[in-house]
Structure formats: structure tokens, C-alpha cells
DSSP file (Angstrom, degrees, kcal/mol; ACC not computed):
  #  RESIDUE AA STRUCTURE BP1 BP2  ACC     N-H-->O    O-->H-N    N-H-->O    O-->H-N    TCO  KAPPA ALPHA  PHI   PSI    X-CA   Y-CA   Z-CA
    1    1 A X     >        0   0    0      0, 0.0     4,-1.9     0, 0.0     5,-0.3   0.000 360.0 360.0 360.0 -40.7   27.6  -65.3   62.4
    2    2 A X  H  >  +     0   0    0      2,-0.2     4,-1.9     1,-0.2     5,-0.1   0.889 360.0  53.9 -62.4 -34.4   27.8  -62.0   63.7
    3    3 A X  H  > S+     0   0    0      2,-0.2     4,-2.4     1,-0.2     5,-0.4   0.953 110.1  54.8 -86.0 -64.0   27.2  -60.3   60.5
    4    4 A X  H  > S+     0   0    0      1,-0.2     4,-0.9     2,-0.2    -2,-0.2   0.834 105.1  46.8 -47.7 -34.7   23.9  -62.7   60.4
    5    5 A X  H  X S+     0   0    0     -4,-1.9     4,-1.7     2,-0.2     3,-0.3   0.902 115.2  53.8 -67.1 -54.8   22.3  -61.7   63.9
    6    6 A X  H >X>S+     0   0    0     -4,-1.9     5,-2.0    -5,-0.3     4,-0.9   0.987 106.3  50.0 -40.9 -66.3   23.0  -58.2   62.5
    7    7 A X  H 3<5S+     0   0    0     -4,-2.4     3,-0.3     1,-0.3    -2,-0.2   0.771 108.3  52.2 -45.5 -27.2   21.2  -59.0   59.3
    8    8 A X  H 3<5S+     0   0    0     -4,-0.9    -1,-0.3    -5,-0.4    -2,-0.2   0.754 104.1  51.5 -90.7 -30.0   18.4  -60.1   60.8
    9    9 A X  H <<5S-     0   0    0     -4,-1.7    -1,-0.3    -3,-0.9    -2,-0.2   0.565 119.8-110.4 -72.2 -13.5   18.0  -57.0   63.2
   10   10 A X  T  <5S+     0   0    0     -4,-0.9     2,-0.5    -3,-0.3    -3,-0.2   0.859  80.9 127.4  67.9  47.2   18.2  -55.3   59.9
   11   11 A X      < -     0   0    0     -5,-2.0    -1,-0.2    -6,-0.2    10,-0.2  -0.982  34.6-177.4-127.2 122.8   21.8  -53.5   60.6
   12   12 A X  E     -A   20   0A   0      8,-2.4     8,-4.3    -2,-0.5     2,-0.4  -0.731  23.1-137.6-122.6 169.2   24.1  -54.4   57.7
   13   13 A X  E     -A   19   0A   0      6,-0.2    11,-0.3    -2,-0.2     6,-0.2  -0.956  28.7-145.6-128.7 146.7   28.1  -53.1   57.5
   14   14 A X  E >>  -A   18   0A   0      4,-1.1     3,-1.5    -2,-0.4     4,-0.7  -0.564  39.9 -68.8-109.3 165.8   28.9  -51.8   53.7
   15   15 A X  T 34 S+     0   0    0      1,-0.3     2,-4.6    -2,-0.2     9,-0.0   0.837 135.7  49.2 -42.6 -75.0   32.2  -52.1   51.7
   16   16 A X  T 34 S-     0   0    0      1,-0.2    -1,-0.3    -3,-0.0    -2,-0.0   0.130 119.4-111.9 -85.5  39.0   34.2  -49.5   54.0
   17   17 A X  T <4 S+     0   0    0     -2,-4.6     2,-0.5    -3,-1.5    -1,-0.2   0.963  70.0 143.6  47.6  60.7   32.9  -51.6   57.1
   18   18 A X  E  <  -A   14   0A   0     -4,-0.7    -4,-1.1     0, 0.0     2,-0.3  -0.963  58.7-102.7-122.9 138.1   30.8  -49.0   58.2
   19   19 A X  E     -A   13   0A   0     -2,-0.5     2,-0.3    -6,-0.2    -6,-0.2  -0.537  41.9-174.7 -57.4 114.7   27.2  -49.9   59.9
   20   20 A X  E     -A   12   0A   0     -8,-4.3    -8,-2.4    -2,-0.3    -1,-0.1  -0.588  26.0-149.2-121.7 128.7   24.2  -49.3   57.4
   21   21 A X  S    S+     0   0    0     -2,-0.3     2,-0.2   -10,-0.2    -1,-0.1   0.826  86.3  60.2 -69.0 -38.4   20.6  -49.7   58.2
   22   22 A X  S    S-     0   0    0    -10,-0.1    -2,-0.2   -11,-0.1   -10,-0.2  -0.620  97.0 -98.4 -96.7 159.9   20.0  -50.6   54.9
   23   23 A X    >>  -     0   0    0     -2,-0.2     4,-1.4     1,-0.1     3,-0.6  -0.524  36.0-117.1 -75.3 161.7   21.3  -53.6   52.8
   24   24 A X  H 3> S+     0   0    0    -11,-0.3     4,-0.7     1,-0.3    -1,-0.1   0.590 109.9  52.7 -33.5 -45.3   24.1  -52.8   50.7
   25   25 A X  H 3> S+     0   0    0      2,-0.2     4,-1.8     3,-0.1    -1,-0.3   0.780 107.9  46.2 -37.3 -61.3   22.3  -53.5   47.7
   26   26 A X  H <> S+     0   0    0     -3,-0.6     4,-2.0     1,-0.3    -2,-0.2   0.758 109.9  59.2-100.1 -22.4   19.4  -51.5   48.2
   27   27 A X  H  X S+     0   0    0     -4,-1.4     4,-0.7     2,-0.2    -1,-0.3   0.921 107.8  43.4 -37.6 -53.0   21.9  -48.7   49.3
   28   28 A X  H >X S+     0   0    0     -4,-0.7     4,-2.8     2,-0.3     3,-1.3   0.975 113.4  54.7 -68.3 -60.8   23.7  -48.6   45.8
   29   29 A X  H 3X S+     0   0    0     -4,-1.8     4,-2.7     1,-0.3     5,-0.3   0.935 109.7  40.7 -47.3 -65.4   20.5  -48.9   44.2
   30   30 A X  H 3X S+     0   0    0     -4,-2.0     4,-1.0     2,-0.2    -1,-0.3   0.693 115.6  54.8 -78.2 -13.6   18.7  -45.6   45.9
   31   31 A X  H <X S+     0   0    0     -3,-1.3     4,-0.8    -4,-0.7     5,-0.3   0.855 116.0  40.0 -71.9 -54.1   22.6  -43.7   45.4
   32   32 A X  H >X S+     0   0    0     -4,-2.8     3,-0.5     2,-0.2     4,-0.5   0.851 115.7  52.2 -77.1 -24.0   22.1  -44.8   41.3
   33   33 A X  H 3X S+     0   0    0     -4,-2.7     4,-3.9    -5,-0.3     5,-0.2   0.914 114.2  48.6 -65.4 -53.1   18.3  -43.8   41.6
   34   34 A X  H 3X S+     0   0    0     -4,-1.0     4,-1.3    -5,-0.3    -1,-0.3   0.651 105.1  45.5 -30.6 -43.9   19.5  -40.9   42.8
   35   35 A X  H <X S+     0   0    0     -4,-0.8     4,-0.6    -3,-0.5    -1,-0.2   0.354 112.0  59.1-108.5   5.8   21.9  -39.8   40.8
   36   36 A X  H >X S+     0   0    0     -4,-0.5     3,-3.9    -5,-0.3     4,-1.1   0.963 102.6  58.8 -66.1 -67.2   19.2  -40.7   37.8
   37   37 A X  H 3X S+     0   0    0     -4,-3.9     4,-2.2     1,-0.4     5,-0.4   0.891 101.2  47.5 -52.7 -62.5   17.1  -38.5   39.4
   38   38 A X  H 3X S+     0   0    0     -4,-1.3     4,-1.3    -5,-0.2    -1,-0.4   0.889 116.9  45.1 -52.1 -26.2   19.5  -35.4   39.2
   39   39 A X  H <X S+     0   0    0     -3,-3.9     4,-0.9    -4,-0.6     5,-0.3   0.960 115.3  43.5 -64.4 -60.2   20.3  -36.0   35.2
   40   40 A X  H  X S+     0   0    0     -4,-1.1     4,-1.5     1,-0.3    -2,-0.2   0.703 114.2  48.8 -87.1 -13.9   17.0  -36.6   34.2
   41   41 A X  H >X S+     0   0    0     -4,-2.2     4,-2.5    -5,-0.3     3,-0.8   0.973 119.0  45.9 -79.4 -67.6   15.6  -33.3   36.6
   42   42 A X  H >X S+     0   0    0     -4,-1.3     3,-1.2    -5,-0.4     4,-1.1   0.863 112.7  53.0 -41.0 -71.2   18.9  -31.2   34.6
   43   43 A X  H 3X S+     0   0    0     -4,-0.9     4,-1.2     1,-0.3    -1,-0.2   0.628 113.6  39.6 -42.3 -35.0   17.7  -32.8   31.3
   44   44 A X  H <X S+     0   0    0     -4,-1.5     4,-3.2    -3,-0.8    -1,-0.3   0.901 115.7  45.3 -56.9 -57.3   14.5  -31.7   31.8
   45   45 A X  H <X S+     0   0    0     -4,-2.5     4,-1.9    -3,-1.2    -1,-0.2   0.697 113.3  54.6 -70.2 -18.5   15.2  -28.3   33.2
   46   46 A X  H  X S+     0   0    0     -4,-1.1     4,-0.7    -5,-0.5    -1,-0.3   0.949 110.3  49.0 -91.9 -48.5   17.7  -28.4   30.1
   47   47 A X  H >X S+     0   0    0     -4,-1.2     4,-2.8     2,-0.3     3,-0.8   0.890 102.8  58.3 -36.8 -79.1   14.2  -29.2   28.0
   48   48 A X  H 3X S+     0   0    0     -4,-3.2     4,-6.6     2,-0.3     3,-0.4   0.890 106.6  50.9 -18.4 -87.0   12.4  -26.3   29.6
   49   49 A X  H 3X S+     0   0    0     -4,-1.9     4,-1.3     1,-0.2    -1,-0.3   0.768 111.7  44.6 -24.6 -40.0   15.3  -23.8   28.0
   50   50 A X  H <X S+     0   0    0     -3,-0.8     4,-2.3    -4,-0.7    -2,-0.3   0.943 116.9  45.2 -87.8 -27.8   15.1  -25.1   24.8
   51   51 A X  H  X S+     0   0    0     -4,-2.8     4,-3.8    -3,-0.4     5,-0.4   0.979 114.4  53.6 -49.2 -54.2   10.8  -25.1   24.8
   52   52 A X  H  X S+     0   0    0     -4,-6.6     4,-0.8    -5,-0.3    -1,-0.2   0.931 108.9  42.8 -60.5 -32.3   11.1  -21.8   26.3
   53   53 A X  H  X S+     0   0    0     -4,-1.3     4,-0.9    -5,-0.3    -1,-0.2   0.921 110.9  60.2 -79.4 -29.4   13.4  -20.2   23.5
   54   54 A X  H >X S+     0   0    0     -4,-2.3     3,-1.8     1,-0.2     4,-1.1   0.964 108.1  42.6 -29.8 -70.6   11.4  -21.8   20.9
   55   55 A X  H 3X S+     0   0    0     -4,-3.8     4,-0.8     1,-0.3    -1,-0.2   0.686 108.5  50.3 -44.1 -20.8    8.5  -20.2   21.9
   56   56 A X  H 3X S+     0   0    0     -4,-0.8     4,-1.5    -5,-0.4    -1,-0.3   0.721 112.4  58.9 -98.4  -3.5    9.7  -17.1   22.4
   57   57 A X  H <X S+     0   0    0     -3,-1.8     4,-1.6    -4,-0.9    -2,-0.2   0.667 111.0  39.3 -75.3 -49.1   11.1  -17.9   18.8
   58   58 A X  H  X S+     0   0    0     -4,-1.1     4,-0.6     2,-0.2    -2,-0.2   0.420 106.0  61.3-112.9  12.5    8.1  -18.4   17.5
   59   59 A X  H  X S+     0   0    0     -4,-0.8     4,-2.4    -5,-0.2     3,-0.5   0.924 104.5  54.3 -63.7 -73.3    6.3  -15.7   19.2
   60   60 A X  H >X S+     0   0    0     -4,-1.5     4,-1.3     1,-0.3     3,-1.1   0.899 116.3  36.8 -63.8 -67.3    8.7  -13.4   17.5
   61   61 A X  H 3X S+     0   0    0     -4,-1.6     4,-3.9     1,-0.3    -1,-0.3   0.880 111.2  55.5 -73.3 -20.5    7.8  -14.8   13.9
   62   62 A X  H 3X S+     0   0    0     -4,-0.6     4,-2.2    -3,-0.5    -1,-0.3   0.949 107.4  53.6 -50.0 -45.8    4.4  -15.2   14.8
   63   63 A X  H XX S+     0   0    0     -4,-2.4     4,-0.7    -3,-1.1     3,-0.7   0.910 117.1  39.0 -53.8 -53.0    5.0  -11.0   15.6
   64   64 A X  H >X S+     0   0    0     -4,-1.3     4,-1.7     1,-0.3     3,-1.4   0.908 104.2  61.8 -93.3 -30.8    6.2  -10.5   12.1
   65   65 A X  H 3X S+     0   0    0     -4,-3.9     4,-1.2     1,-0.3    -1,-0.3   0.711 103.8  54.2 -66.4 -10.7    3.9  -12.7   10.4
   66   66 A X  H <X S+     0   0    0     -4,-2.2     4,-1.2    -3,-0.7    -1,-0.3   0.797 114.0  47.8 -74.7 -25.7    1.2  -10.3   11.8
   67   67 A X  H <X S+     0   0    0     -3,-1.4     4,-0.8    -4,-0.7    -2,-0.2   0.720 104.8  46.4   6.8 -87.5    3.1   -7.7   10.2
   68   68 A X  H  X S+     0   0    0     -4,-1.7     4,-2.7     2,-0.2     5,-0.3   0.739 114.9  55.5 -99.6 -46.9    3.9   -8.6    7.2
   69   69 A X  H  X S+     0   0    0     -4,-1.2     4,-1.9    -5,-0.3     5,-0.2   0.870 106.4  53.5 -55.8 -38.3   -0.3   -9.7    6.9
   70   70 A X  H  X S+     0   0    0     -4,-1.2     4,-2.7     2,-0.2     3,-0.2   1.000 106.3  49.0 -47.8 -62.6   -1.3   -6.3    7.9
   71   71 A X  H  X S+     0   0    0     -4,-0.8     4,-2.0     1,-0.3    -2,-0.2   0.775 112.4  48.6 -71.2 -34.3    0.5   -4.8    5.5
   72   72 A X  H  X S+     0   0    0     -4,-2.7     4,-2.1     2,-0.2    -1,-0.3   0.924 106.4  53.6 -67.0 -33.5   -0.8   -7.0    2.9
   73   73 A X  H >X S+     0   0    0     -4,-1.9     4,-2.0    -5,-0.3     3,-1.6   0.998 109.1  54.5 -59.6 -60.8   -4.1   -6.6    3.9
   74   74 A X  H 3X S+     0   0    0     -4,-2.7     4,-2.0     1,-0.3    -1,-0.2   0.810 108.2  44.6 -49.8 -35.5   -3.4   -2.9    3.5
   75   75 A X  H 3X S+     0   0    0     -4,-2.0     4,-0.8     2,-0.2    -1,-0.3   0.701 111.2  57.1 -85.6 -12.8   -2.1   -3.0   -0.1
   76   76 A X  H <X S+     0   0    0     -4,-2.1     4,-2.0    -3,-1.6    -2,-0.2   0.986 110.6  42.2 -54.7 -55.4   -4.9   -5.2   -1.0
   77   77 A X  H  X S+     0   0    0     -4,-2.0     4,-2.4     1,-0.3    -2,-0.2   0.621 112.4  48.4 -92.5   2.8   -7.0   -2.9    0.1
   78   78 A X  H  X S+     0   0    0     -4,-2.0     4,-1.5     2,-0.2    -1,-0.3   0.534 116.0  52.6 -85.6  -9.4   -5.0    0.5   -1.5
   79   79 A X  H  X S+     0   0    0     -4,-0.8     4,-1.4    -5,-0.2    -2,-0.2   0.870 109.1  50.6 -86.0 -27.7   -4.9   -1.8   -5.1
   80   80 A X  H >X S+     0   0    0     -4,-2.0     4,-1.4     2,-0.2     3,-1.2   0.997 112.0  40.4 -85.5 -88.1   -8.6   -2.2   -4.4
   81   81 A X  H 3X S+     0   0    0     -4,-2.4     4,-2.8     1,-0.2     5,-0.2   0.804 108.8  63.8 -31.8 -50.3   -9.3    1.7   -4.0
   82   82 A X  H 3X S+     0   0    0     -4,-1.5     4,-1.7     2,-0.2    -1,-0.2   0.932 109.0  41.7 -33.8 -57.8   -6.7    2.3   -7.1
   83   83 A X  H X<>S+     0   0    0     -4,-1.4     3,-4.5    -3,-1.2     5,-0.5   0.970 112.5  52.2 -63.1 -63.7   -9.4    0.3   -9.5
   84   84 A X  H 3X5S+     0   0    0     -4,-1.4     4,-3.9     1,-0.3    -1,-0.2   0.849 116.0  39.4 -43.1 -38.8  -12.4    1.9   -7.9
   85   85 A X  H 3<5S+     0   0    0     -4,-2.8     4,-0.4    -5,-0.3    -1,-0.3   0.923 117.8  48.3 -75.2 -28.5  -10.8    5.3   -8.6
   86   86 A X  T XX5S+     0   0    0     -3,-4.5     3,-3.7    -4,-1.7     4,-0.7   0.809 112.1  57.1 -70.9 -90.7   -9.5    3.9  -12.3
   87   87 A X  H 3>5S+     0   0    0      1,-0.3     4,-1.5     2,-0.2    -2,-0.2   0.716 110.9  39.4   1.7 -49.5  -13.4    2.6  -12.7
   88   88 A X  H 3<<S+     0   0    0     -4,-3.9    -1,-0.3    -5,-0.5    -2,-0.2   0.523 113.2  51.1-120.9  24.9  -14.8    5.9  -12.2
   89   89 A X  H <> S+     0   0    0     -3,-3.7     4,-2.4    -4,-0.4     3,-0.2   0.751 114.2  44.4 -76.1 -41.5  -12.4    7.9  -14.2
   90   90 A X  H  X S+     0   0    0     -4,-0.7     4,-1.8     1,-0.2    -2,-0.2   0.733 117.5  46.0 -67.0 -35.3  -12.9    5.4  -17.0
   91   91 A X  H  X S+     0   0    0     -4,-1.5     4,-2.3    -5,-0.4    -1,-0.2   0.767 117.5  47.1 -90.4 -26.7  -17.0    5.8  -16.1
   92   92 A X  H  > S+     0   0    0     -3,-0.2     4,-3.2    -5,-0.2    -2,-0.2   0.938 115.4  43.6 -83.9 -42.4  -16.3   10.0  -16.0
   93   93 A X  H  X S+     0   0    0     -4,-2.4     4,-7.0     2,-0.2    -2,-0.2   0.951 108.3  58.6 -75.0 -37.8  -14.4   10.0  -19.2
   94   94 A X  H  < S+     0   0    0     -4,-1.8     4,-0.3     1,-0.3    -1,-0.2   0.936 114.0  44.6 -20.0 -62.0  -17.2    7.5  -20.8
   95   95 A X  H >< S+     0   0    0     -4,-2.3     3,-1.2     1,-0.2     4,-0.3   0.914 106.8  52.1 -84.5 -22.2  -19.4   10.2  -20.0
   96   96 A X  H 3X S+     0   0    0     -4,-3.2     4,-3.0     1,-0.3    -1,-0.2   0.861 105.8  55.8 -62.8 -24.1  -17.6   13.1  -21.1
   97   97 A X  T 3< S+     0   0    0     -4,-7.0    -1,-0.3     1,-0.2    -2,-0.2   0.118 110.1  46.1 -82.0  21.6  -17.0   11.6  -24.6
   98   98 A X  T <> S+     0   0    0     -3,-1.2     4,-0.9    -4,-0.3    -1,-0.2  -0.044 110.9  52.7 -96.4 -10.4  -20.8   11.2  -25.0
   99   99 A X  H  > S+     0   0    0     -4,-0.3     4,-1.2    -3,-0.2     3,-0.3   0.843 116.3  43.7 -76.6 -67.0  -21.2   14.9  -23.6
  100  100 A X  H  X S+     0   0    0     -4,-3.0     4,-1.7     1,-0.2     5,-0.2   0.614 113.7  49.5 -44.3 -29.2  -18.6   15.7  -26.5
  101  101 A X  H >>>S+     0   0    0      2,-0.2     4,-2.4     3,-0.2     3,-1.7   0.996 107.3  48.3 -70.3 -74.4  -20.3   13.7  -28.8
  102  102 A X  H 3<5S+     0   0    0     -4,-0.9     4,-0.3     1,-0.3    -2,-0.2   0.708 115.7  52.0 -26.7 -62.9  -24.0   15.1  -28.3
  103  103 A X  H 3X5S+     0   0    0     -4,-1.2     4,-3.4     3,-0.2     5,-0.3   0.838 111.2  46.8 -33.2 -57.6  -22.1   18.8  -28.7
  104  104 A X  H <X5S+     0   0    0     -4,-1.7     4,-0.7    -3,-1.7    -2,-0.2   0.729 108.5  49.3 -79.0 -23.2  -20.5   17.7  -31.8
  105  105 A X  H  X5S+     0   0    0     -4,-2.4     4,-1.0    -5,-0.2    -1,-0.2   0.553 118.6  46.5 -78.5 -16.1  -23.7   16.2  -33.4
  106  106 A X  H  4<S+     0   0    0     -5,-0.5     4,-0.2    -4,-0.3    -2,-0.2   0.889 114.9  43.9-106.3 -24.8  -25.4   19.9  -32.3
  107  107 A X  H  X S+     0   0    0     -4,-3.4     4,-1.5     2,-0.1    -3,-0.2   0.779 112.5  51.1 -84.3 -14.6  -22.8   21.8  -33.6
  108  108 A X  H  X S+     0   0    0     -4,-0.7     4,-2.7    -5,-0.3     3,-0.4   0.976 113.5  50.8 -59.0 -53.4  -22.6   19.6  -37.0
  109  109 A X  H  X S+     0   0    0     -4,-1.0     4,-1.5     1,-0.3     5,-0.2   0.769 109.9  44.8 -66.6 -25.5  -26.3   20.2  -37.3
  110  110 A X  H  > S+     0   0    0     -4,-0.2     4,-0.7     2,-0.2    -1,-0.3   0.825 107.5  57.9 -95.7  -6.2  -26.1   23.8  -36.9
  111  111 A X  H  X S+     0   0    0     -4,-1.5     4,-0.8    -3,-0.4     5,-0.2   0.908 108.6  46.9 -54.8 -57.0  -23.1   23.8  -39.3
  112  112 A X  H >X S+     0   0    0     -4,-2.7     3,-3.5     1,-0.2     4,-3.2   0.998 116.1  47.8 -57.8 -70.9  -25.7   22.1  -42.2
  113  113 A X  H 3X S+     0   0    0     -4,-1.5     4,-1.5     1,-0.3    -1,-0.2   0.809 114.2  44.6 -61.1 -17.7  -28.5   24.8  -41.2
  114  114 A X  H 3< S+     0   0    0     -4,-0.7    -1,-0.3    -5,-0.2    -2,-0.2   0.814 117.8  42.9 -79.0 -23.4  -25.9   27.8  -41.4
  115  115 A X  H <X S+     0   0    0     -3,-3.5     4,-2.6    -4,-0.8     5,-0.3   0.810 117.7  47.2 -91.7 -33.0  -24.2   26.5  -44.9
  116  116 A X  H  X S+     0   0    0     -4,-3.2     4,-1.5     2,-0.2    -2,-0.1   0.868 118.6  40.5 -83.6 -24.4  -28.0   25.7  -46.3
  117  117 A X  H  X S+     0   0    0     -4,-1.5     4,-1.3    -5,-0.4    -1,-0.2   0.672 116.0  49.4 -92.5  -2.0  -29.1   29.7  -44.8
  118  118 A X  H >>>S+     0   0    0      2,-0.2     4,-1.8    -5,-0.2     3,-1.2   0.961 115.2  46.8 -81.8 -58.9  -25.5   30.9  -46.3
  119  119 A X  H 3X5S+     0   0    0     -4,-2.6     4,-1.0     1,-0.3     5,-0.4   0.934 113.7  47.9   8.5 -88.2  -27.0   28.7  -49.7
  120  120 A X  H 3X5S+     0   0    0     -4,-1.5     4,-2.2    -5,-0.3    -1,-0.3   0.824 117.4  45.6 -43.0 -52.1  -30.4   30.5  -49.3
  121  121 A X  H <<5S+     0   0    0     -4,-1.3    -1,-0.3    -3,-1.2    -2,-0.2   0.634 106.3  46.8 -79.7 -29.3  -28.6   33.7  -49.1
  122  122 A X  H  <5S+     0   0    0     -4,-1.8     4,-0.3    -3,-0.3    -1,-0.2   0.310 113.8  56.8-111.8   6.1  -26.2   34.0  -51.5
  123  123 A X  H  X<S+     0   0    0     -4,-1.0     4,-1.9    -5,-0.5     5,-0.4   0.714 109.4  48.2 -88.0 -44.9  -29.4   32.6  -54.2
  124  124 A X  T  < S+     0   0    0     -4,-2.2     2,-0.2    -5,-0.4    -1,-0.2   0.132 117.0  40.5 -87.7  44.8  -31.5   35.5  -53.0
  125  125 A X  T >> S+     0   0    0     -2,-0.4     3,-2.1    -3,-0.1     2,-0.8   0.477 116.8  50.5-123.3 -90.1  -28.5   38.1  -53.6
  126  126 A X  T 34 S+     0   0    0      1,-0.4    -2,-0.2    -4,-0.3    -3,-0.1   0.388 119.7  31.0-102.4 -23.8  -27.7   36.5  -56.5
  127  127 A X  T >X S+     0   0    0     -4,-1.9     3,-1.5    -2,-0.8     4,-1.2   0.794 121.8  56.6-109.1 -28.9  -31.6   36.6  -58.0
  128  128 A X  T <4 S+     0   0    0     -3,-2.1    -2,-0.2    -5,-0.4    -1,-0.1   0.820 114.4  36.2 -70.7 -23.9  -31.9   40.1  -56.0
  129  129 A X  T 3< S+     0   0    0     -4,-0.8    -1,-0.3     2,-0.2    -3,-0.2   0.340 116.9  55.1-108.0  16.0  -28.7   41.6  -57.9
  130  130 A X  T <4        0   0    0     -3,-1.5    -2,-0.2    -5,-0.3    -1,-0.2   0.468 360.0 360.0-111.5  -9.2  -29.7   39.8  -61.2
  131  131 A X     <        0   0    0     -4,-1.2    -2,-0.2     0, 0.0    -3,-0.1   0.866 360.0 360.0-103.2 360.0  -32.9   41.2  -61.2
């Protein structure tokens, strides 16, 4: 009866008889709520560590993959200078064998006019010492 007049004032007494403001109940309940709260705040924080090393995880490949893309960019663009320079050796040589050509068709032609005035020459010694 005493324990009821108590209840009713709101003063409750708890397993080790001690005098509680709160019911027993609601005690236990706000101790397990509690003690939720501290895992799931460690889990978290525990959460937080693994995010953060992730990131910083994929910061670091992110880091190389800029890298390793530079450097591609760069050999694209030294394989790409390589042709141009093959291109206008191939365009220089083009033209040299068409220099050489032109030369070899003007010295061929002065070859014909030198055998045809050596011809010419060795008729008029030939009709100058026969006559």
C-alpha cells in the first residue's frame, strides 16, 4: 500500500530497493536506449574511419589515374608529331626524287645532243680526211 501512495506521487523503489523517480520500466528502457546510443554513435564514428580511408584511397588512385592520363596524352601527342615529321620527310624525299628525275631527263637529253654532235663530228673528219 505504501509502494502504491508512492506510485502515485510518482516515487518508485527499483530492484536494489533504492527510491527512483522514474518507473522501473522506463528506467531499464532509457539505460538500454542508452547503451544503443553509444554502439550505434561508435559504429558510426567506426563508419566515418572506413569512409574517410576510402576516400583518401581513392583520392590517391584518382592522383595516379591523372598521371598515368597525362602521360598518355603526352605520347599521343609525341606519336602524333613522329607522323607529321615521317609525313614531311616522305613529302621532302617525294620532292627530291622529282628534282632528281627532272636532272636526269636534262642530263639524258644532253647526253643524246653530245653523242649526235660527237656523230656530226666524227662524219665531217671522216668526209674532211677522205677528201
Amino acid at each position: 500500500m505504501a509502494e502504491d501512495a508512492l506510485s502515485k506521487s510518482g516515487l518508485h523503489f527499483d530492484d536494489l530497493n533504492k527510491l527512483r523517480v522514474l518507473e522501473p520500466e522506463s528506467a531499464q528502457q532509457t539505460g538500454e536506449l542508452k547503451e544503443e546510443c553509444h554502439e550505434f554513435v561508435s559504429k558510426i564514428t567506426e563508419f566515418q574511419k572506413i569512409v574517410g580511408s576510402f576516400i583518401d584511397m581513392t583520392n590517391e588512385l584518382a592522383g595516379e589515374v591523372e598521371k598515368e592520363k597525362m602521360k598518355a596524352i603526352g605520347y599521343r601527342n609525341l606519336l602524333k608529331s613522329v607522323a607529321k615529321q615521317r609525313d614531311s620527310q616522305q613529302q621532302q624525299l617525294r620532292a627530291l626524287i622529282a628534282e632528281k628525275k627532272t636532272e636526269m631527263e636534262r642530263l639524258r637529253l644532253q647526253h643524246e645532243s653530245l653523242k649526235k654532235q660527237e656523230m656530226e663530228q666524227a662524219e665531217f673528219i671522216e668526209q674532211f680526211s677522205t677528201a
